[in-house]
Residue frames as qw, qx, qy, qz and C-alpha x, y, z in Angstrom:
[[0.537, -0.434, 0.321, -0.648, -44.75, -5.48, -8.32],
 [0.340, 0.072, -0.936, 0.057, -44.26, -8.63, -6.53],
 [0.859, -0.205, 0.176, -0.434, -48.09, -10.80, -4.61],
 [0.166, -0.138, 0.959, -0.183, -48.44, -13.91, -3.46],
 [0.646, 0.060, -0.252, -0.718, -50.49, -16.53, -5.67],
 [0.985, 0.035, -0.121, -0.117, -51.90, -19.58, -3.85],
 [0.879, -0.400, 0.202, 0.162, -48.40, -19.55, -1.93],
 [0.611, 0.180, 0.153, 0.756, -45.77, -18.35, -4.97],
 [0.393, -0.488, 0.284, 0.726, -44.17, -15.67, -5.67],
 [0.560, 0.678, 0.419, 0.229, -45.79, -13.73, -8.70],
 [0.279, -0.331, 0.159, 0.888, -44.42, -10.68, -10.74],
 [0.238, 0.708, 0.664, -0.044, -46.93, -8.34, -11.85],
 [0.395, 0.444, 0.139, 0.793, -47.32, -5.23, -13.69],
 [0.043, 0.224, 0.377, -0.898, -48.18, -2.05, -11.96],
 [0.508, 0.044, -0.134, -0.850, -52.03, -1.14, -12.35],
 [0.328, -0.043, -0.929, -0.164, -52.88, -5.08, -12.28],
 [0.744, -0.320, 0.088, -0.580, -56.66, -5.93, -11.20],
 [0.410, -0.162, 0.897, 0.044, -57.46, -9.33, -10.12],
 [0.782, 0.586, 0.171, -0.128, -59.61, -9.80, -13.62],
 [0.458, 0.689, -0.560, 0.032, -55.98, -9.25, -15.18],
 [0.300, -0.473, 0.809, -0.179, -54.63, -11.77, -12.86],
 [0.774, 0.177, 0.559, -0.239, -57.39, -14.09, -13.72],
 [0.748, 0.625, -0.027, -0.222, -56.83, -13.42, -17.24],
 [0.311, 0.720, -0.607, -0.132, -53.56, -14.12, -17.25],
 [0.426, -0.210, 0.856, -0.204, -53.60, -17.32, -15.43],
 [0.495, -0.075, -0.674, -0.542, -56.35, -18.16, -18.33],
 [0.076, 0.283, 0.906, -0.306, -59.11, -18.93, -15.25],
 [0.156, -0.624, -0.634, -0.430, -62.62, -18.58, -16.05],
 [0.006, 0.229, -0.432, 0.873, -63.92, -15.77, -13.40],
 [0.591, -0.286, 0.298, -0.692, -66.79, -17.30, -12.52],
 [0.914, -0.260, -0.283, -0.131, -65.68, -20.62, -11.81],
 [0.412, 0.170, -0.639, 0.626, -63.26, -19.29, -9.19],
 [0.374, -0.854, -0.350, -0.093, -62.88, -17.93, -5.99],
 [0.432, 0.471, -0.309, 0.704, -60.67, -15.43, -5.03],
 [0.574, -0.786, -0.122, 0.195, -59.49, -14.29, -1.35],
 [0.509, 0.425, -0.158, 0.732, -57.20, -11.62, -1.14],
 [0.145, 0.203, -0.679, 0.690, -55.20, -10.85, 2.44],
 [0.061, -0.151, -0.895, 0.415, -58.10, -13.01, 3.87],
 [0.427, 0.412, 0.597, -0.539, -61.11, -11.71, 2.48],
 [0.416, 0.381, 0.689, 0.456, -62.98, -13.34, -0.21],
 [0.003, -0.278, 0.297, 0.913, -63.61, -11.09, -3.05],
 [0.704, 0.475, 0.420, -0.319, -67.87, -10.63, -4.40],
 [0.591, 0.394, 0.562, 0.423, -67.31, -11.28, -8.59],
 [0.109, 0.865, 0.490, -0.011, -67.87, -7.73, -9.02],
 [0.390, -0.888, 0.125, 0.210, -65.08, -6.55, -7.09],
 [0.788, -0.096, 0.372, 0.480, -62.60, -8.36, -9.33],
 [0.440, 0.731, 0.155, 0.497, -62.96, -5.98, -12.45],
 [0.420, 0.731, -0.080, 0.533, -61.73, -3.33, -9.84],
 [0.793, -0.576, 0.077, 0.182, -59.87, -4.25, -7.20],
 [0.473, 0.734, -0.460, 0.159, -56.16, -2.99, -7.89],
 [0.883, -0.009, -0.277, 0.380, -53.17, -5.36, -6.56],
 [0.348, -0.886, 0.278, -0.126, -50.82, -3.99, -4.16],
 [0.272, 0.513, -0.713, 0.393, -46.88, -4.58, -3.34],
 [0.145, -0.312, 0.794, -0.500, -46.93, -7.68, -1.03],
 [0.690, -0.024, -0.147, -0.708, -51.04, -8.83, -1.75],
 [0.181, -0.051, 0.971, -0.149, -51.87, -12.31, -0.78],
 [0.722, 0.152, -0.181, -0.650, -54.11, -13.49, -3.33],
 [0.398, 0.084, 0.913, -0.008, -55.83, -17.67, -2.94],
 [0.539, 0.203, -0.475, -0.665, -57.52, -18.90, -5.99],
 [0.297, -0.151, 0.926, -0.180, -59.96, -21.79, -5.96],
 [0.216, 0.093, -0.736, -0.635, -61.85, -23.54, -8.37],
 [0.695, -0.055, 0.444, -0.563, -65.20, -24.34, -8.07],
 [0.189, 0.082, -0.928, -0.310, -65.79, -27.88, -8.84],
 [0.784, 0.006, 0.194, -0.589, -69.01, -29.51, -9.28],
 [0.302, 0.423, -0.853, -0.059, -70.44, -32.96, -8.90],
 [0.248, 0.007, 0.747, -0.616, -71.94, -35.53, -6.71],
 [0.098, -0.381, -0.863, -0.316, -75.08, -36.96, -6.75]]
């Protein structure tokens, strides 16, 4: 199954959550953020949210900092 991550071109297996995306990318899930076809996703939803042919998924790190 082919998504869009953050603008590429991924190949995925069939059945793929976005926690399996996350895991495979090795990102921490809670120090992202995920939007997927334009609407962000609560932490909750990730464990079972299946991927779809075509998906537009954005990842974004939270960063901390500042004073």
């Amino acid at each position: 199954m082919k998504v869009v991550v953050n603008g590429d071109p991924m190949e995925l297996s069939e059945q793929c959550k976005v926690m399996d995306l996350l895991t495979q990318l090795k990102l921490k899930p809670e120090l992202v953020v995920v939007e997927l076809n334009l609407n962000i996703l609560k932490r909750e939803e990730a464990a079972r949210t299946l991927l779809k042919e075509g998906d537009q998924v954005e990842i974004v790190r939270i960063v901390g900092g500042g004073r």
